[in-house]
Structure formats: C-alpha cells, structure tokens
N, C-alpha and C positions, 0 to 999 in steps of 0.2 A: 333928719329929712322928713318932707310930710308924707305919710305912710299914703294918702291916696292920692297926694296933686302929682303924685312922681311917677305912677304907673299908668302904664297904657290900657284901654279900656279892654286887651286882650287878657289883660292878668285880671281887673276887676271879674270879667266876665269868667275867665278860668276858674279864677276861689269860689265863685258865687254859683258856678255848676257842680265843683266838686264834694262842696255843702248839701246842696241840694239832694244829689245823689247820695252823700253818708246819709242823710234825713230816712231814706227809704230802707235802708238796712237796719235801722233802728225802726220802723215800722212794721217794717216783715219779722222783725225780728231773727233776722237771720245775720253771720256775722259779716264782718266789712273785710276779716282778715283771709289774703288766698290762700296761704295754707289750711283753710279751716274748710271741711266739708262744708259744702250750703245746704240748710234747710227748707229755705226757698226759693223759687225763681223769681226776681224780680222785673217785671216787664211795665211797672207801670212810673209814672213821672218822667224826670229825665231818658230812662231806662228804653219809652215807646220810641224814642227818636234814635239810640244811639248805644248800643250793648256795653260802653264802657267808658259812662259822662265824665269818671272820677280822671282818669286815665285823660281824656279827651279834655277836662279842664287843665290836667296840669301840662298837657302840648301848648294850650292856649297861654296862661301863665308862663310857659316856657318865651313863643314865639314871643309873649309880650316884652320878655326881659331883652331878648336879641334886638329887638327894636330899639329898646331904650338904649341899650349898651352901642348899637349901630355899627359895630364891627361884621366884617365876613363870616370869621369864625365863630362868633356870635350866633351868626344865622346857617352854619352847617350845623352846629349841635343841635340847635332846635329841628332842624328837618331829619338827622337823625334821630330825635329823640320816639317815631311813634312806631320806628321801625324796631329800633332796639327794646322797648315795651313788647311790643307783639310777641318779638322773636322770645325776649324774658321771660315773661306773663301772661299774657293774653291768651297764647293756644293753649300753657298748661290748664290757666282756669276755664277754658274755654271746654276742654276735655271731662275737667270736675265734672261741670256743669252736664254734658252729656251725658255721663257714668250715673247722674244725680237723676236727672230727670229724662234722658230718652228724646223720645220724638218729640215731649213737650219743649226741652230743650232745642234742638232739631231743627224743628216749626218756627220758634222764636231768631235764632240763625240765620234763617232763611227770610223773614220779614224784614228784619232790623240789620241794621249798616252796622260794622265795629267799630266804626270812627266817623 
C-alpha cells in the first residue's frame, strides 16, 4: 500500500506533531520516557499550544485510522482513546511534573490546554 496516498491528513498531521514534539525532548535534553524524572520543563514548540502534542498526535493518527477504516466501532475507540491516556498517563506525568517543578509547573497548567 502507498504509505502516504492511503492516510488521511489526520495521521500525516498526528506523526508530524508527535515528531515535532520528540525534536524538543531531544533539545532540552530532557527524557521523552514518563517513567523518567524530567530535568526540564518544556514549554516551548508544539508544547506553547498544548501540554501533550505527543499524546495529541497519536489521537490525531488515531481518529485518522477510524476514518479510514469507517466503521462505528472504529470511531468509539478513537473517542476513547484521549480519555483512557489521561486516565493512564497524563495525571501521573502530570503529577511528576508538579513534584519537578512546582508553581513553574502549576503556571504552565494553567496557561496551556492538555489536549
């Protein structure tokens, strides 16, 4: 199959966020993995718009495939999918994050959307 005439521009767009945001983890030099303490916060790139692009591309990438696929159940998984994230991942690293940095954390929280 052709790797890009077959996806919908929600998957191109999902990979090409989730990239982006690895890019800054490799910048800050901090790690990408959530079990791993963070050494920094990152707030800038994808990061200014949306506390968790990686996360937020692979909804995107997600919703893409249900589209493609065009079944129901197709598109219940995808609308579950940023709940069950959250509930997974998200408040733990979300917690790190606070333990790491505090009110810097906190502040950024409170400016920026999770999703």
């Amino acid at each position: 199959a052709d790797v890009f005439g077959q996806r919908p521009m929600h998957q191109h767009g999902g990979f090409a966020l989730g990239l982006w945001a690895a890019l800054w983890f490799r910048r800050k030099r901090t790690s990408i993995y959530p079990s791993d303490m963070p050494k920094r916060l990152i707030v800038e790139g994808p990061f200014r718009i949306n506390r968790n692009p990686i996360y937020t591309g692979m909804a995107l990438a997600v919703f893409g495939g249900a589209f493609l696929r065009g079944g129901p159940a197709s598109l219940i998984v995808a609308a579950l999918f940023p709940i069950l994230v959250t509930r997974r991942f998200i408040r733990a690293e979300e917690t790190a994050l606070r333990r790491a940095f505090g009110t810097e954390a906190d502040r950024y929280f409170a400016q920026t959307r999770r999703w």
